[in-house]
C-alpha positions as CSV (number, residue, x, y, z in Angstrom):
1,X,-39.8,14.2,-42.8
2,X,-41.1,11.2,-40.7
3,X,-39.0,8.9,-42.6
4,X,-35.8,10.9,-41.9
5,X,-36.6,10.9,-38.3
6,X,-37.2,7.2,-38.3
7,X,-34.0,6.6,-39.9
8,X,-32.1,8.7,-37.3
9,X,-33.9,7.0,-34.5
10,X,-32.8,3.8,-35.6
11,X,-29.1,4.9,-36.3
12,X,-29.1,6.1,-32.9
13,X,-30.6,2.9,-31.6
14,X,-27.9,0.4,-33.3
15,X,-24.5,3.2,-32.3
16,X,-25.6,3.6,-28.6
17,X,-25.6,0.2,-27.9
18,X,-22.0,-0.1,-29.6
19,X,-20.2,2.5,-27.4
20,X,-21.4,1.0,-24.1
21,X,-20.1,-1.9,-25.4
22,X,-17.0,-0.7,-25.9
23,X,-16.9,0.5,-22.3
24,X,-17.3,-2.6,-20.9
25,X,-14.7,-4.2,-23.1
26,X,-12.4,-1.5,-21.6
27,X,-13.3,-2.1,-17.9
28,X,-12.7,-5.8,-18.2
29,X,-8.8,-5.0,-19.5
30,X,-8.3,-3.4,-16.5
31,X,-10.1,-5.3,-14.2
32,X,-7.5,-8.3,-16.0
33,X,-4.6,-6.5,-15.0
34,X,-2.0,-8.9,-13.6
35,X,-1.9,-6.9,-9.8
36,X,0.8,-8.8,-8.5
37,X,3.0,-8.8,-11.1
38,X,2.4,-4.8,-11.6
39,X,3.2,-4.4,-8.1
40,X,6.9,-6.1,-8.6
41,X,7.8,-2.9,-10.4
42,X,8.4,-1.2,-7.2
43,X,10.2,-3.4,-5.9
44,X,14.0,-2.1,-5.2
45,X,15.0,1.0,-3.1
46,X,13.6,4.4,-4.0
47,X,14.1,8.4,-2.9
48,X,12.0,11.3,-2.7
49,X,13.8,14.5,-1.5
50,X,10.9,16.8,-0.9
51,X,12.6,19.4,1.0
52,X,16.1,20.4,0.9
53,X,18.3,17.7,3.3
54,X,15.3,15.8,3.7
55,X,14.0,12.8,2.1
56,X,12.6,9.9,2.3
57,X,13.9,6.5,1.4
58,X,11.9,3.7,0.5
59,X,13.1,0.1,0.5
60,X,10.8,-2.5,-0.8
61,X,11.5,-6.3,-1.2
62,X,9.9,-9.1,-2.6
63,X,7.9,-11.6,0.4
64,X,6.6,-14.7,-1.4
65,X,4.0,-13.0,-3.6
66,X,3.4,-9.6,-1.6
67,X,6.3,-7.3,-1.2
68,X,7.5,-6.0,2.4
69,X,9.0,-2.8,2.7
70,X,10.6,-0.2,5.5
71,X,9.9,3.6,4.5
72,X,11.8,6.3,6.7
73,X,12.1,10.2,6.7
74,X,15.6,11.1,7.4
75,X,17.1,14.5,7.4
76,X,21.2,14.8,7.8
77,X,21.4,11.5,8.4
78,X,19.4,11.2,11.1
79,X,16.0,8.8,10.8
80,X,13.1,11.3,11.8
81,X,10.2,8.5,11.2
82,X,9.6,5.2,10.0
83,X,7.2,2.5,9.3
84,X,7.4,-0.9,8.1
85,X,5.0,-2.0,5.6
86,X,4.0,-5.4,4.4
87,X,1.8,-5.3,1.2
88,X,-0.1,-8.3,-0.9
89,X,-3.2,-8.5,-3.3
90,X,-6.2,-10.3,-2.1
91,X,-7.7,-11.7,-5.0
92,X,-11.3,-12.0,-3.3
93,X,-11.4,-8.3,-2.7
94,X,-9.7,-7.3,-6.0
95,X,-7.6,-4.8,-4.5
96,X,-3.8,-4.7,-3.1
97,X,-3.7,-4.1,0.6
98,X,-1.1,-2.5,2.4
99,X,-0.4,-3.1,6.3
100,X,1.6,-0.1,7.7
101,X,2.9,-0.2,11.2
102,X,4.5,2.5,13.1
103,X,7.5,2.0,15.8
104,X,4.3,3.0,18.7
105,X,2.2,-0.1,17.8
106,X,-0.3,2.0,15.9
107,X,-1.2,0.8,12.3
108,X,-3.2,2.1,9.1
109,X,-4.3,-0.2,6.4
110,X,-4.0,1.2,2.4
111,X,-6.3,-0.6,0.0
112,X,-5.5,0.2,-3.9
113,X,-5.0,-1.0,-7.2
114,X,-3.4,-0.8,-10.7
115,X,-5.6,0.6,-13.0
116,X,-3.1,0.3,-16.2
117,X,0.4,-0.9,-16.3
118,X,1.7,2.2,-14.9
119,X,-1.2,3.9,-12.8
120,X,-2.0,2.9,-9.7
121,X,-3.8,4.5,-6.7
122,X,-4.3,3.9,-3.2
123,X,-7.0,4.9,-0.6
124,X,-6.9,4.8,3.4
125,X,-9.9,4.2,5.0
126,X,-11.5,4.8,7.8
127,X,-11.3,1.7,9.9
128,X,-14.4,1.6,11.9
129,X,-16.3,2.9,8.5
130,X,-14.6,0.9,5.6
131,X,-16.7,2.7,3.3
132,X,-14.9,6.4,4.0
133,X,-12.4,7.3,2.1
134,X,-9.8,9.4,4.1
135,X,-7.1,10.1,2.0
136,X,-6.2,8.8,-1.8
137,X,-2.7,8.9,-3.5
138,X,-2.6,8.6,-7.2
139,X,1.3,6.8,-8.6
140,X,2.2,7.2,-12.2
141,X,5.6,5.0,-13.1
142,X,7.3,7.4,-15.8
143,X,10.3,4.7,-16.4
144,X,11.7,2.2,-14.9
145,X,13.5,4.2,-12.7
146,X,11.1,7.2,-11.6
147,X,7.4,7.5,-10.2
148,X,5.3,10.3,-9.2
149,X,2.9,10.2,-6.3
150,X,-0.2,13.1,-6.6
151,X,-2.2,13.4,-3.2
152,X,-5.8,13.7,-4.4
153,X,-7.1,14.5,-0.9
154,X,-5.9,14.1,2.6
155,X,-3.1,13.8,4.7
156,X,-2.3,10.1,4.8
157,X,0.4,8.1,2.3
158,X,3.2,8.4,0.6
159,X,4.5,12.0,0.7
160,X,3.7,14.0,-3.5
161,X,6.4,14.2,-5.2
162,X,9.1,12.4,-7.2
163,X,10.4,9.0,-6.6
164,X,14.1,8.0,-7.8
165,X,15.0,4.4,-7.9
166,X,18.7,4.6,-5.9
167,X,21.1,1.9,-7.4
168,X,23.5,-0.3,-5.5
């Protein structure tokens, strides 16, 4: 009997080892993901019609290596809100950020990432307390054309829903 349980103990010992290895391996792919040129896939003008005669349109154009975009709620035709947005990937702090003004001078910041070719999330965070996490949006690219945003928690960030890329 000892020599069965020796012989399991020292399976055990050589295929634990191999799954954490595996796990690294699979961290470092996505930690190699190409940020900037995943983010170019949103680039164009997209619409979410979350309620019936209102939507939101999102237009969002290339600036150097970051993308700048202007995102409005509009209902009938009239422009209920708006921000202007200016996004870019820091390198340093491995994350995209995203610098969101508002037509009153007030401004929220969105750090996030791509976690695959076609996942992405974003968090806002508290700005006296970087370290709390007030709100975090989950995108998932379906095609080319269509992305769908999940609110995880919180009431900041894109609206959930489904975005349509609008061709002109």
């Amino acid at each position: 009997m000892k020599p069965l349980i020796k012989k399991i103990l020292f399976v055990m010992i050589l295929i634990i080892p191999l799954t954490w290895i595996n796990g690294v391996y699979a961290q470092k792919t996505v930690a190699q993901q190409d940020q900037v040129m995943l983010m170019k896939q949103m680039i164009g003008t997209w619409q979410n019609e979350f309620v019936p005669d209102t939507s939101i349109i999102w237009e969002i154009k290339p600036y150097g290596k970051g993308l700048e975009m202007h995102y409005q709620f509009t209902t009938k035709d009239e422009t209920l809100r708006e921000v202007k947005q200016l996004l870019g990937f820091d390198s340093q702090f491995e994350n995209f950020v995203t610098y969101t003004l508002f037509p009153s001078g007030r401004f929220i910041l969105f750090i996030g990432k791509f976690v695959s070719d076609k996942n992405s999330y974003v968090e806002v965070r508290d700005q006296l307390n970087p370290e709390k996490v007030l709100s975090r949006s989950e995108y998932e690219f379906k095609t080319a054309d269509m992305f769908t945003v999940t609110r995880i928690f919180g009431y900041y960030g894109a609206k959930p829903g489904t975005y349509y890329r609008i061709k002109k």
